[in-house]
C-alpha positions, 0 to 999 in steps of 0.5 A: 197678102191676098190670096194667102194660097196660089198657085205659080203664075198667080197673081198675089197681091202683097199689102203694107206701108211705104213700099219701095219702088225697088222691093222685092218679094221673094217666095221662100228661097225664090224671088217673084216676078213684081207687076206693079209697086205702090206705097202701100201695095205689091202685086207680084206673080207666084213663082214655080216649084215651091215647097206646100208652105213659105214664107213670103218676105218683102225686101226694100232696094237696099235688101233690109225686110220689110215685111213677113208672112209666114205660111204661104200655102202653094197650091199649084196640082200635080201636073198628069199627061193624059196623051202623046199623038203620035205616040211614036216617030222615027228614030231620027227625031223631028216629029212633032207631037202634042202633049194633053194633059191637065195642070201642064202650066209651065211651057219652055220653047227650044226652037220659038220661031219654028213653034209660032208656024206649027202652033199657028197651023195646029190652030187652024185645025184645032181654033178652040183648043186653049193649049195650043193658044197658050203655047202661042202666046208663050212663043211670041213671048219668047221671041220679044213679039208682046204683041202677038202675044197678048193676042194669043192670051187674049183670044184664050181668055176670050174662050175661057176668061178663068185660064190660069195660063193665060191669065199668067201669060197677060200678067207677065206682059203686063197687061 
């Protein structure tokens, strides 16, 4: 397998024989996200919240191993926020606030529609901030919208062609 460490949303790339077209990789207890199946190849997206080592396993469509490797290293750094603007807001809730930090790779949108106009607006004010366009992407994602959202990535990987977010972003869309 290469890498044999990564970190969640990498892309791995699993090598063998006679691969199935309904294999499955499943990173310790949790399966991976497969991009593209070959007779000899699986690329496949590491999952999140894994123990430091695993075993990867290859499963073929009738959930018979096909393939081990032992003592995958799971690399993803210890997320840090390093602020919250503002740091306050009413106690009725509704404020919208921006989180920085570092390692902040995993995002969940509640409310994607009403994120895509105030990323959108945030971008405006903020055109090079990778996070916001990250978050973008994701949004779009999350609403079915590939299109948008390839962009969002894109324009990111444009900035900083070594985003891992983004890159994990265009992976899951294929692209």
């Amino acid at each position: 397998m290469t890498p044999s460490s990564a970190g969640t949303g990498d892309l791995v790339i699993v090598s063998g024989a006679t691969f199935d077209p309904a294999s499955t990789v499943v990173f310790g207890d949790v399966e991976a996200e497969v991009q593209a199946i070959t007779p000899t190849r699986i690329a496949a997206v590491v999952p999140a919240d894994l123990d430091a080592f695993v075993d990867v396993v290859v499963h073929d469509d009738e959930g018979d191993t096909t393939g081990v490797m032992t003592d995958f290293e799971f690399t993803d750094p210890t997320p840090s926020v390093t602020g919250v603007v503002p740091p306050t807001g009413p106690k009725a809730g509704g404020q919208v606030v921006q989180i920085t930090g570092t390692n902040l790779y995993q995002y969940t949108l509640k409310q994607p529609e009403l994120a895509i106009k105030t990323l959108q607006a945030a971008i405006g004010n903020l055109p090079d901030n990778q996070d916001l366009g990250v978050l973008l992407g994701i949004a779009y994602e999350q609403t079915g919208d590939t299109a948008n959202a390839k962009e969002a990535f894109q324009s990111v990987l444009d900035q900083n062609p070594e985003n891992p977010a983004a890159q994990a972003g265009m992976a899951r869309l294929g692209s």
